[in-house]
mmCIF entry with sequence, helices, sheets and N, C-alpha, C, O atoms, coordinates in Angstrom:
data_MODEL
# 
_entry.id   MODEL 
# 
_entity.id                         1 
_entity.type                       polymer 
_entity.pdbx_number_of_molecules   1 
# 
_entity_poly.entity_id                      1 
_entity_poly.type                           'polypeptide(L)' 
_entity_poly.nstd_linkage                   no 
_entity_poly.nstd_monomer                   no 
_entity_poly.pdbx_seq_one_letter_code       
;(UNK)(UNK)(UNK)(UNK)(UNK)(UNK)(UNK)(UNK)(UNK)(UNK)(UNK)(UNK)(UNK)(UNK)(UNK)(UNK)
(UNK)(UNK)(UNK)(UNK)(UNK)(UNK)(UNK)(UNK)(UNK)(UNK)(UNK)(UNK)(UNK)(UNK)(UNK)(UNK)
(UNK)(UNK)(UNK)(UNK)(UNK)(UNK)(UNK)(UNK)(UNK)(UNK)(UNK)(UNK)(UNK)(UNK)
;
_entity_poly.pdbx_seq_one_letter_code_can   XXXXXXXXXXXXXXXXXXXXXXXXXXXXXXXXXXXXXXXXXXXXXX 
_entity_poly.pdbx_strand_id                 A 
# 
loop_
_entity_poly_seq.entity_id 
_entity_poly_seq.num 
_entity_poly_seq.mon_id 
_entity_poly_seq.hetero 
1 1  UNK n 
1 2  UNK n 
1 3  UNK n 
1 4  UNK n 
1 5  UNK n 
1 6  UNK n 
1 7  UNK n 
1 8  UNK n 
1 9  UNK n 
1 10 UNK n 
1 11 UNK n 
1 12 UNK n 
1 13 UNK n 
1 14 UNK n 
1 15 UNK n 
1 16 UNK n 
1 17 UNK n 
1 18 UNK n 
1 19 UNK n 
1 20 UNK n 
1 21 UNK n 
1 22 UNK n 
1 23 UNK n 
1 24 UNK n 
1 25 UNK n 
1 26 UNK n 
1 27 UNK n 
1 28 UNK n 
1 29 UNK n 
1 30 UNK n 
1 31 UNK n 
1 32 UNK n 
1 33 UNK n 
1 34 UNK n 
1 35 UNK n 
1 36 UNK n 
1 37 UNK n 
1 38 UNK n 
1 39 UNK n 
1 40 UNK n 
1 41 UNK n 
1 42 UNK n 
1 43 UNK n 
1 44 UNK n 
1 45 UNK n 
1 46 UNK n 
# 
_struct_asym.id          A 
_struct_asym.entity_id   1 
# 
loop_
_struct_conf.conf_type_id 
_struct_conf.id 
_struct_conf.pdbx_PDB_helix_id 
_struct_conf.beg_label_comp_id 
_struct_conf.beg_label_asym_id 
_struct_conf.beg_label_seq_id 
_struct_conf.pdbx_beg_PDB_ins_code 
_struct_conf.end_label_comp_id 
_struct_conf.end_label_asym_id 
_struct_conf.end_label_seq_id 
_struct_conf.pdbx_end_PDB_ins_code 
_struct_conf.beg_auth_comp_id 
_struct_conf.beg_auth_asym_id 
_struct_conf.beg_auth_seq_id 
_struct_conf.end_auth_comp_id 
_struct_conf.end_auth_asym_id 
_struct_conf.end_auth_seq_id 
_struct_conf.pdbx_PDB_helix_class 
_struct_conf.details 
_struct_conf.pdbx_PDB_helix_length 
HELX_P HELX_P1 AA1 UNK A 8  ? UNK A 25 ? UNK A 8  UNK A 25 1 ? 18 
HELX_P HELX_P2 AA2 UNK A 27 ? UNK A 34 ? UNK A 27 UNK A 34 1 ? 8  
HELX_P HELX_P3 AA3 UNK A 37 ? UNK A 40 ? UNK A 37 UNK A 40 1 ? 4  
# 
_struct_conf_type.id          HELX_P 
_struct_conf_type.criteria    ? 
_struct_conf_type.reference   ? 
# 
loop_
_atom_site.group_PDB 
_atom_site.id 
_atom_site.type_symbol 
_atom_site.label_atom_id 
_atom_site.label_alt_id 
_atom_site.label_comp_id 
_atom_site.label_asym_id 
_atom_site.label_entity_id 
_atom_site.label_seq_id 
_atom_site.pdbx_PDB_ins_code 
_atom_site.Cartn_x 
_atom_site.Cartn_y 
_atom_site.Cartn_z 
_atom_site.occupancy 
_atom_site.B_iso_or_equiv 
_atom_site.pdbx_formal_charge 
_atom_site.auth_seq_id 
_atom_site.auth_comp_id 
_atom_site.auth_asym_id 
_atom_site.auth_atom_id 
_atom_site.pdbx_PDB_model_num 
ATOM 1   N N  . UNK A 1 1  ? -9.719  -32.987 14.100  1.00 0.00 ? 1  UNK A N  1 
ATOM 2   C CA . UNK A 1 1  ? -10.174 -31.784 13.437  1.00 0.00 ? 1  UNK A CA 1 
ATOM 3   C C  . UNK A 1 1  ? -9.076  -31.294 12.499  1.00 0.00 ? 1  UNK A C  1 
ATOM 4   O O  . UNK A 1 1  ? -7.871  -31.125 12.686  1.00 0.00 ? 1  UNK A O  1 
ATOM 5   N N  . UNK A 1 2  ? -9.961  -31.096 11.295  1.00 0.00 ? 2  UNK A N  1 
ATOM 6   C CA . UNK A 1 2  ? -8.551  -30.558 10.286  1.00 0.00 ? 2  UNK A CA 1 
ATOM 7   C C  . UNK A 1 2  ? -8.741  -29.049 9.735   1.00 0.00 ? 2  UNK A C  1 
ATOM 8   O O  . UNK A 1 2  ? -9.628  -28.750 8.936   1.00 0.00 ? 2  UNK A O  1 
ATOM 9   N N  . UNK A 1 3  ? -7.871  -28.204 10.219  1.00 0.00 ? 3  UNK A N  1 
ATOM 10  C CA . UNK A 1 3  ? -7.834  -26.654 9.621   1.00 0.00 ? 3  UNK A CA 1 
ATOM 11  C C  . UNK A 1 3  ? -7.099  -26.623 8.374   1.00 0.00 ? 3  UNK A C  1 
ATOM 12  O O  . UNK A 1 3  ? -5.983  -27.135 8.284   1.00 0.00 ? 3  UNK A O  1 
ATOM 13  N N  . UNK A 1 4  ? -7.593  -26.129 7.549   1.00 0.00 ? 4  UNK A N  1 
ATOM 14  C CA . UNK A 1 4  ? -7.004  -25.176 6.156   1.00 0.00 ? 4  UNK A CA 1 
ATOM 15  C C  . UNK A 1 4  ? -6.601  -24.272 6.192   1.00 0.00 ? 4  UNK A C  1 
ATOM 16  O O  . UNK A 1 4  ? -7.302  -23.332 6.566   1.00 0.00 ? 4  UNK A O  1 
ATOM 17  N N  . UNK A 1 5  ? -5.151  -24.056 5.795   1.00 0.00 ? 5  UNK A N  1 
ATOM 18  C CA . UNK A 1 5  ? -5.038  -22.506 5.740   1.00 0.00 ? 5  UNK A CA 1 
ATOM 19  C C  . UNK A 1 5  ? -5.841  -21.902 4.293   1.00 0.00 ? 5  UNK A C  1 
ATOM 20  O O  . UNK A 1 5  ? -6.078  -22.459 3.221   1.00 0.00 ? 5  UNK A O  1 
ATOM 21  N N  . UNK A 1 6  ? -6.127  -20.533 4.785   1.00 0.00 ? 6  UNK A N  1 
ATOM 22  C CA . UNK A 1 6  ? -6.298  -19.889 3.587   1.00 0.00 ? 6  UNK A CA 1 
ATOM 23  C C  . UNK A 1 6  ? -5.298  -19.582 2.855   1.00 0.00 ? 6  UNK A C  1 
ATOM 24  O O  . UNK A 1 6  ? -4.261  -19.612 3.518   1.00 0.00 ? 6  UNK A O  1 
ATOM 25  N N  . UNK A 1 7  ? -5.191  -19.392 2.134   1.00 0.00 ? 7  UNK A N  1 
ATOM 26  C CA . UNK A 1 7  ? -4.009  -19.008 1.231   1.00 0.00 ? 7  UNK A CA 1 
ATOM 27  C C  . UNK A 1 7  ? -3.310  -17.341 0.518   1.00 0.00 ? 7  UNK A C  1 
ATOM 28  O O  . UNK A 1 7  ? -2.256  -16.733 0.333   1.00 0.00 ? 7  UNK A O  1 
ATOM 29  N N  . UNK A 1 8  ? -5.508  -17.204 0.247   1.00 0.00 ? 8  UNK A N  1 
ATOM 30  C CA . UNK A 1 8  ? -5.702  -16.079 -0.110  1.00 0.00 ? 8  UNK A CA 1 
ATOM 31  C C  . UNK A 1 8  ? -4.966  -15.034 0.899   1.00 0.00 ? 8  UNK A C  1 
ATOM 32  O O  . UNK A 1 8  ? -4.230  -14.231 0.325   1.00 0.00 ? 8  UNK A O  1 
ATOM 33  N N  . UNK A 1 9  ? -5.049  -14.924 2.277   1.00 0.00 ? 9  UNK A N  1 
ATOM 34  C CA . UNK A 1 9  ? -4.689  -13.472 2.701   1.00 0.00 ? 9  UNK A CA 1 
ATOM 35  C C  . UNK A 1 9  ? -3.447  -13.509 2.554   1.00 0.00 ? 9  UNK A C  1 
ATOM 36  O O  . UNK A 1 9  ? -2.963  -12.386 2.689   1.00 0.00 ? 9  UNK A O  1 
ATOM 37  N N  . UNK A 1 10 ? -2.354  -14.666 2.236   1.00 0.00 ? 10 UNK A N  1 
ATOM 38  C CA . UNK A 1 10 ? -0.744  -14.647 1.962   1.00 0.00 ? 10 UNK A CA 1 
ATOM 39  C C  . UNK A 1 10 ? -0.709  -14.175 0.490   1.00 0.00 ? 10 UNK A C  1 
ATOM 40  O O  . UNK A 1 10 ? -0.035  -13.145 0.466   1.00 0.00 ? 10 UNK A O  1 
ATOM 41  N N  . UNK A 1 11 ? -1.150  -14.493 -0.753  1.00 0.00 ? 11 UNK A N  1 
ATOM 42  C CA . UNK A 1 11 ? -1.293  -13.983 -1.885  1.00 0.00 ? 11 UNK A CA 1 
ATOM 43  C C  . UNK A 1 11 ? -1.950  -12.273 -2.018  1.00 0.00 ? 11 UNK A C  1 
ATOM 44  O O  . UNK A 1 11 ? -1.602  -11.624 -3.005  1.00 0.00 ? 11 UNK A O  1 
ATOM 45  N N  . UNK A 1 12 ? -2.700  -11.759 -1.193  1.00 0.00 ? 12 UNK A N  1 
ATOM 46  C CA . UNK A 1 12 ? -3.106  -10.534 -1.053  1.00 0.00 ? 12 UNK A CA 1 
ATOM 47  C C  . UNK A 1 12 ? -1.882  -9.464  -0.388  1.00 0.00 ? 12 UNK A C  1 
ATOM 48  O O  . UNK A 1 12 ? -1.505  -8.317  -0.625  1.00 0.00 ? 12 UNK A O  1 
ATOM 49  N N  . UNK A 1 13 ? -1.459  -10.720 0.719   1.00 0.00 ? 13 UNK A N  1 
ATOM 50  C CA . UNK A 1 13 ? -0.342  -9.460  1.498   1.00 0.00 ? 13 UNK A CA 1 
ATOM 51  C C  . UNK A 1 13 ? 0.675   -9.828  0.142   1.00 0.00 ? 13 UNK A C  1 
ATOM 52  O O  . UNK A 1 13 ? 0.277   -9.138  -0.798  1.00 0.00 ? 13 UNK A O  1 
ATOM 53  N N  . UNK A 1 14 ? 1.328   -10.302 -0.089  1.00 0.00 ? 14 UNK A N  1 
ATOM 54  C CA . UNK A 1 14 ? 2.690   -10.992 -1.233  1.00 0.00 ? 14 UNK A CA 1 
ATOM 55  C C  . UNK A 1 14 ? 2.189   -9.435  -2.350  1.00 0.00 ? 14 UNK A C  1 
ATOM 56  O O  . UNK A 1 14 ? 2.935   -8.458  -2.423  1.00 0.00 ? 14 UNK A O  1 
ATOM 57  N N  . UNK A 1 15 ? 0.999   -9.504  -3.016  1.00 0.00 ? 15 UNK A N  1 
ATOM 58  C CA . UNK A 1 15 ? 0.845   -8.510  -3.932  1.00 0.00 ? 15 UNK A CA 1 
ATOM 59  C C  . UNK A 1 15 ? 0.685   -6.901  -3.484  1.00 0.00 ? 15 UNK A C  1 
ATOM 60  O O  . UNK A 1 15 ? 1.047   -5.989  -4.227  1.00 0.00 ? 15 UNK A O  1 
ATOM 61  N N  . UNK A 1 16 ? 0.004   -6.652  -1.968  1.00 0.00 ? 16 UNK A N  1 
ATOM 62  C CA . UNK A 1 16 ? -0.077  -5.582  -1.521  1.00 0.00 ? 16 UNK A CA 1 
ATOM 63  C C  . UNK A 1 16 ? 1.603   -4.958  -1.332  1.00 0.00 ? 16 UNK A C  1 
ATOM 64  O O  . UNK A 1 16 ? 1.965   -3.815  -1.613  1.00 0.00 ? 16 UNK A O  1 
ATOM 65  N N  . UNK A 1 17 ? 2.583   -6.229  -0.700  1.00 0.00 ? 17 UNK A N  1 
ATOM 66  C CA . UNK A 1 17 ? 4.092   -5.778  -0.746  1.00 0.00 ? 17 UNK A CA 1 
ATOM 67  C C  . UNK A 1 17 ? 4.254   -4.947  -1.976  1.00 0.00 ? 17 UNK A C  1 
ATOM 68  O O  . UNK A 1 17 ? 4.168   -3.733  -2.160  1.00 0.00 ? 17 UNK A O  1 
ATOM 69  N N  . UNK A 1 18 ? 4.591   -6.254  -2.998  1.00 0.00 ? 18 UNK A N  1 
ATOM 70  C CA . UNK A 1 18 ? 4.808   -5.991  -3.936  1.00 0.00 ? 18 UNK A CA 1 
ATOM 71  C C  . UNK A 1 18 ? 4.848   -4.140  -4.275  1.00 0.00 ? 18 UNK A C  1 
ATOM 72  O O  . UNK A 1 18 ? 5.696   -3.253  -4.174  1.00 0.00 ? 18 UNK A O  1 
ATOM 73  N N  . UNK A 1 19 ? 3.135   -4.250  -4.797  1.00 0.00 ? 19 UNK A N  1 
ATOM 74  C CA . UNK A 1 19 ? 2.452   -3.236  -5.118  1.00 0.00 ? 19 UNK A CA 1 
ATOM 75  C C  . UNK A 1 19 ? 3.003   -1.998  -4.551  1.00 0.00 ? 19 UNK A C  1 
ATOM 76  O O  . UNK A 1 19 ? 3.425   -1.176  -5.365  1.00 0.00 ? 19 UNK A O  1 
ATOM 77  N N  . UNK A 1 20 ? 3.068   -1.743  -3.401  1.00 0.00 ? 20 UNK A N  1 
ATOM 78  C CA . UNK A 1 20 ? 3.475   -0.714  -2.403  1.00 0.00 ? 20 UNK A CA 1 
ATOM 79  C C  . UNK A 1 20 ? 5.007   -0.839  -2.388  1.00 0.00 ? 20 UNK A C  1 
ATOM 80  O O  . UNK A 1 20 ? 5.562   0.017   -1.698  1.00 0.00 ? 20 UNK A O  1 
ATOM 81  N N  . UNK A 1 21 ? 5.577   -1.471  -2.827  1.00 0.00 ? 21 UNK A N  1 
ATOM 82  C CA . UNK A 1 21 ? 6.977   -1.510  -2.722  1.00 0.00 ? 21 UNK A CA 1 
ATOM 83  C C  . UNK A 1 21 ? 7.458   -0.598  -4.215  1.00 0.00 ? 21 UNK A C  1 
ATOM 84  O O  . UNK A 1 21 ? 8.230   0.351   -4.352  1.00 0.00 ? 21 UNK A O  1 
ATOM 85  N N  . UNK A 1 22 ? 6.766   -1.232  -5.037  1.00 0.00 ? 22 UNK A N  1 
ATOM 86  C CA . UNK A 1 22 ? 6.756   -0.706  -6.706  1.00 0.00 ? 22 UNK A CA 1 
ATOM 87  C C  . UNK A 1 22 ? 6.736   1.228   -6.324  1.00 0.00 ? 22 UNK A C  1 
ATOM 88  O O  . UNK A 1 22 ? 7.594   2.081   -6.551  1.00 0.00 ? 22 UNK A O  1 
ATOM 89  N N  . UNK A 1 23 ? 5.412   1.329   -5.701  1.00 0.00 ? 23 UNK A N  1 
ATOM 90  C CA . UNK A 1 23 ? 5.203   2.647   -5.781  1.00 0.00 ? 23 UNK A CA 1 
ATOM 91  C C  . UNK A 1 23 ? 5.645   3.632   -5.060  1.00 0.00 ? 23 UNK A C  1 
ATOM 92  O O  . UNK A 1 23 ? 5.395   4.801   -5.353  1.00 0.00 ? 23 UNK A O  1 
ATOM 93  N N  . UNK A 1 24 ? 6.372   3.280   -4.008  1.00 0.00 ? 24 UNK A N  1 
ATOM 94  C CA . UNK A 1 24 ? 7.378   3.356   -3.001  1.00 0.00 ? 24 UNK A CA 1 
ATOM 95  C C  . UNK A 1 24 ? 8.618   3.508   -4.001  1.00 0.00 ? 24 UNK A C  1 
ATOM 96  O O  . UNK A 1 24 ? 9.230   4.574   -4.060  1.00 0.00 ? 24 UNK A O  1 
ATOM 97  N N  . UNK A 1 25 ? 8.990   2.329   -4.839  1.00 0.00 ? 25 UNK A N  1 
ATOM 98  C CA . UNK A 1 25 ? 10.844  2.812   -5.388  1.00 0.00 ? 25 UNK A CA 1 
ATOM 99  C C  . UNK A 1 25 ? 10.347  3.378   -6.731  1.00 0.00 ? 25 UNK A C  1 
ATOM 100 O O  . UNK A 1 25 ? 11.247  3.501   -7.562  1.00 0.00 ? 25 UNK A O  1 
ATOM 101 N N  . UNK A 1 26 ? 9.371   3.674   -7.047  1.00 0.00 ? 26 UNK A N  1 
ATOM 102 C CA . UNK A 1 26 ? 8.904   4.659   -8.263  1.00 0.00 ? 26 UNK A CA 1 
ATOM 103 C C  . UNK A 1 26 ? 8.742   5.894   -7.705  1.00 0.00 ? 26 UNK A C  1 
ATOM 104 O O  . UNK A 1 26 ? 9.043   6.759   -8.528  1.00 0.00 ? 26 UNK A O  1 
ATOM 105 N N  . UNK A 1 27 ? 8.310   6.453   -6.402  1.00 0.00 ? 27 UNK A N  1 
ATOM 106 C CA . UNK A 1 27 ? 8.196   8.009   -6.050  1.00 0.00 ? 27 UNK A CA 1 
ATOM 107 C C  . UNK A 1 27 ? 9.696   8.101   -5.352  1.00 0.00 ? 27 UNK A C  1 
ATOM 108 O O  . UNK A 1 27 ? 10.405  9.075   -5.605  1.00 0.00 ? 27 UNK A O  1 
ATOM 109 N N  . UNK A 1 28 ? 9.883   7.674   -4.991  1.00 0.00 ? 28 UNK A N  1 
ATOM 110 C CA . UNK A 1 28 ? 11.529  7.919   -4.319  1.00 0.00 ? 28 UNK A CA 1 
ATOM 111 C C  . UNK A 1 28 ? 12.463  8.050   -5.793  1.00 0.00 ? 28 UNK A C  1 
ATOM 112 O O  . UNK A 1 28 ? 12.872  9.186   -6.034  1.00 0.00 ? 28 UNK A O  1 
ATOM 113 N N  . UNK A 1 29 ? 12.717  7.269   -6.500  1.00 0.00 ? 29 UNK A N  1 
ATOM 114 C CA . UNK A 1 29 ? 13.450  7.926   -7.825  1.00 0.00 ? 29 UNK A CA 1 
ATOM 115 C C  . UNK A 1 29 ? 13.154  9.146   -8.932  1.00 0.00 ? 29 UNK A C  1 
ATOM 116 O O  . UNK A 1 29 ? 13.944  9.770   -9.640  1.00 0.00 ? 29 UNK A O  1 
ATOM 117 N N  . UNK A 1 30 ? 11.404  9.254   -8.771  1.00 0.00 ? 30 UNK A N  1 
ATOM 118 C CA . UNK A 1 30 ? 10.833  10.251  -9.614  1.00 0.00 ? 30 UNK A CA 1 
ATOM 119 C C  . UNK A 1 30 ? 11.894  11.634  -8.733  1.00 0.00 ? 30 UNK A C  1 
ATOM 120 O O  . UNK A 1 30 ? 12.528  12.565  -9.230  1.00 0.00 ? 30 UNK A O  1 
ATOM 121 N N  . UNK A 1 31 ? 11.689  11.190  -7.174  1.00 0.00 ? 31 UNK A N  1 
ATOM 122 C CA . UNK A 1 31 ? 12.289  12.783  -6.246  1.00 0.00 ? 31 UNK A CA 1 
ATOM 123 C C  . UNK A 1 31 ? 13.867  12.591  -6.348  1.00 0.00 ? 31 UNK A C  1 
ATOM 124 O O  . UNK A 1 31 ? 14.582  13.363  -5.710  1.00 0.00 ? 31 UNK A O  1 
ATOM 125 N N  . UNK A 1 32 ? 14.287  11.846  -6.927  1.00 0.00 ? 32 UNK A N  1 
ATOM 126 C CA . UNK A 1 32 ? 15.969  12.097  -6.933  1.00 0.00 ? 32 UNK A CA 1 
ATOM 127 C C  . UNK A 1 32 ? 16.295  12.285  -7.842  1.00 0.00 ? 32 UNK A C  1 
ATOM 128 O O  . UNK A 1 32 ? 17.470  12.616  -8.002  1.00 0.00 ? 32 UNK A O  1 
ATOM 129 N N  . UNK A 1 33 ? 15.088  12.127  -9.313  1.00 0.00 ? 33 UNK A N  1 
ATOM 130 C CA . UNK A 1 33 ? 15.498  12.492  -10.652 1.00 0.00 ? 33 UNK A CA 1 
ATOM 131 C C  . UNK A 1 33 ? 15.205  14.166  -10.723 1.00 0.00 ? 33 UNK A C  1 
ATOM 132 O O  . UNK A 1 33 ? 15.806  15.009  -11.389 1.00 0.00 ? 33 UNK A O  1 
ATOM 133 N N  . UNK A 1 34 ? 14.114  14.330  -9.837  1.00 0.00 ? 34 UNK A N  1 
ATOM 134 C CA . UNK A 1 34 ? 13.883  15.792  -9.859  1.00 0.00 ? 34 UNK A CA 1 
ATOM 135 C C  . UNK A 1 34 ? 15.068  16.688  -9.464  1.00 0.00 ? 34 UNK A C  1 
ATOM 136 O O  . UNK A 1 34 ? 15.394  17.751  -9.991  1.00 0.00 ? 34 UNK A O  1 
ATOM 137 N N  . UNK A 1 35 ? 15.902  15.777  -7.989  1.00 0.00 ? 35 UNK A N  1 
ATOM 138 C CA . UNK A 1 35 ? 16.750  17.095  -7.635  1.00 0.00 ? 35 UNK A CA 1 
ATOM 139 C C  . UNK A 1 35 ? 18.169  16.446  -8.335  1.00 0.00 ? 35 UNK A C  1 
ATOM 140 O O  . UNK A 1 35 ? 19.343  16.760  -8.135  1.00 0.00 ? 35 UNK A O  1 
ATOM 141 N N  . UNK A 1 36 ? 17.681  15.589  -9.083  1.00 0.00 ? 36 UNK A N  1 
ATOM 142 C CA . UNK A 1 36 ? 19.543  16.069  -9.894  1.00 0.00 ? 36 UNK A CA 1 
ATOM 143 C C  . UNK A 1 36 ? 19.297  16.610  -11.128 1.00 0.00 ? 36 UNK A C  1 
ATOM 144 O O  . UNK A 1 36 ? 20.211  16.616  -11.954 1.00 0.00 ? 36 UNK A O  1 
ATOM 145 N N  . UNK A 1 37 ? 18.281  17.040  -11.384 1.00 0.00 ? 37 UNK A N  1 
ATOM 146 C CA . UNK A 1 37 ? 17.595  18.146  -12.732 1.00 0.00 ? 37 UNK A CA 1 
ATOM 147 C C  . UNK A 1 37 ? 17.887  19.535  -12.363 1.00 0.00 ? 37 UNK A C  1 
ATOM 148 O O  . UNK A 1 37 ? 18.248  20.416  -13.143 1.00 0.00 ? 37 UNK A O  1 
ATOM 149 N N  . UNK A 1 38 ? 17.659  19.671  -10.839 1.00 0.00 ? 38 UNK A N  1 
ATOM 150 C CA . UNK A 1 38 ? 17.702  20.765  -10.391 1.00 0.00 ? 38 UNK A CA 1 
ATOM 151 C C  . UNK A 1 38 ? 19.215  21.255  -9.920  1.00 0.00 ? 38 UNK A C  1 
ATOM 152 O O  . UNK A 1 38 ? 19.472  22.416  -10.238 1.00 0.00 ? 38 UNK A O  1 
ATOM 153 N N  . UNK A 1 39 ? 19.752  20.884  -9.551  1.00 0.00 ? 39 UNK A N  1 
ATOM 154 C CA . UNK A 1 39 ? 21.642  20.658  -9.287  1.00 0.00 ? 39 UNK A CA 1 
ATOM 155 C C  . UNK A 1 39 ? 22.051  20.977  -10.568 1.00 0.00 ? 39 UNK A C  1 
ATOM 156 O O  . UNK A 1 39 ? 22.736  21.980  -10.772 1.00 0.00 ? 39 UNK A O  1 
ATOM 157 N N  . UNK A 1 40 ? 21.580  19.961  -11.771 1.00 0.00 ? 40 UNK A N  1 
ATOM 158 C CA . UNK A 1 40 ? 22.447  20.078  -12.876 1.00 0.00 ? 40 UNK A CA 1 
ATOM 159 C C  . UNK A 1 40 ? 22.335  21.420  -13.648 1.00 0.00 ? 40 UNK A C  1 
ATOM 160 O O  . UNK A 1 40 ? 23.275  21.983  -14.209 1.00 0.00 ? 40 UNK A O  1 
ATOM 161 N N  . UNK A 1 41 ? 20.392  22.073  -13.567 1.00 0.00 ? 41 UNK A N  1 
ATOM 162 C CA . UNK A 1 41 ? 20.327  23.282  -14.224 1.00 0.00 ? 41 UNK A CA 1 
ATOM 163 C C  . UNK A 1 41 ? 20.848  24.678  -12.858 1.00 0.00 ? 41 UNK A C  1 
ATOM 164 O O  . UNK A 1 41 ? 20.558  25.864  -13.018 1.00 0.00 ? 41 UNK A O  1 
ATOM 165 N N  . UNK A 1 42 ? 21.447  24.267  -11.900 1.00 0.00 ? 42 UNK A N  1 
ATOM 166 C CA . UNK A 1 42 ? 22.199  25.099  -11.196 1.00 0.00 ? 42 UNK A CA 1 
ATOM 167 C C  . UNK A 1 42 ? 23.296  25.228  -11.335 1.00 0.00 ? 42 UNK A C  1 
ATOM 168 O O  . UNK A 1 42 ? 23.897  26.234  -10.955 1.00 0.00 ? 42 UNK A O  1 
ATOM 169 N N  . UNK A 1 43 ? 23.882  24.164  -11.962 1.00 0.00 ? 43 UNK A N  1 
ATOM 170 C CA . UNK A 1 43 ? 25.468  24.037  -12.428 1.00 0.00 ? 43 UNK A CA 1 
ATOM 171 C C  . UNK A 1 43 ? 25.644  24.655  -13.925 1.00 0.00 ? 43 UNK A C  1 
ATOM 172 O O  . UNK A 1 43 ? 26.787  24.853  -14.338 1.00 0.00 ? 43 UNK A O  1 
ATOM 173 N N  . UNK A 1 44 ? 24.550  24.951  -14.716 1.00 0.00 ? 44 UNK A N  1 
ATOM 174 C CA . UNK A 1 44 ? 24.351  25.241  -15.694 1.00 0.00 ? 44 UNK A CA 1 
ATOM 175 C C  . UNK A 1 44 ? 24.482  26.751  -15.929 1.00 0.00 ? 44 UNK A C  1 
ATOM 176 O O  . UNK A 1 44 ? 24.909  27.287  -16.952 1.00 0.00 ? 44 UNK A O  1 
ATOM 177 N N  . UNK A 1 45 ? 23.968  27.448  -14.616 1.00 0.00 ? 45 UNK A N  1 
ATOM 178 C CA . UNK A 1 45 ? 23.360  28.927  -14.792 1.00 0.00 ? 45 UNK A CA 1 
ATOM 179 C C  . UNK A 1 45 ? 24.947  29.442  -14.153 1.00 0.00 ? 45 UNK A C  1 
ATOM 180 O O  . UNK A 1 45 ? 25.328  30.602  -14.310 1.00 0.00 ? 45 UNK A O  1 
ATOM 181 N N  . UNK A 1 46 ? 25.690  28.515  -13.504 1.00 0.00 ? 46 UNK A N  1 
ATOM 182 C CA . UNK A 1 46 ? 26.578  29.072  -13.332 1.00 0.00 ? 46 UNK A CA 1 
ATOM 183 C C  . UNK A 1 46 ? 27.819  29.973  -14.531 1.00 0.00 ? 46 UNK A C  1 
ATOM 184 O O  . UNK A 1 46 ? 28.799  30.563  -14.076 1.00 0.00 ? 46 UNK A O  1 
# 
C-alpha cells in the first residue's frame, strides 16, 4: 500500500506562518513607533 503525502496542508501552514508572522512584526512596530512619537513629543513640551 502506497500513501501520498499531501503537500497542500504544509504549503497552507508555511503561508499561514508566514502571513501571521508579517502581521504580528507589522503591529508590534506600528506600537513602538507610536510610543517613541509619544516620548519624543514629551521631550519636546519639555
Amino acid at each position: 500500500m502506497h500513501e501520498g503525502l499531501d503537500q497542500w496542508s504544509f504549503v497552507i501552514a508555511a503561508y499561514t506562518l508566514g502571513i501571521a508572522g508579517t502581521l504580528l512584526l507589522t503591529g508590534w512596530s506600528w506600537i513602538s513607533m507610536r510610543r517613541a512619537e509619544r516620548r519624543r513629543d514629551e521631550v519636546k513640551r519639555r
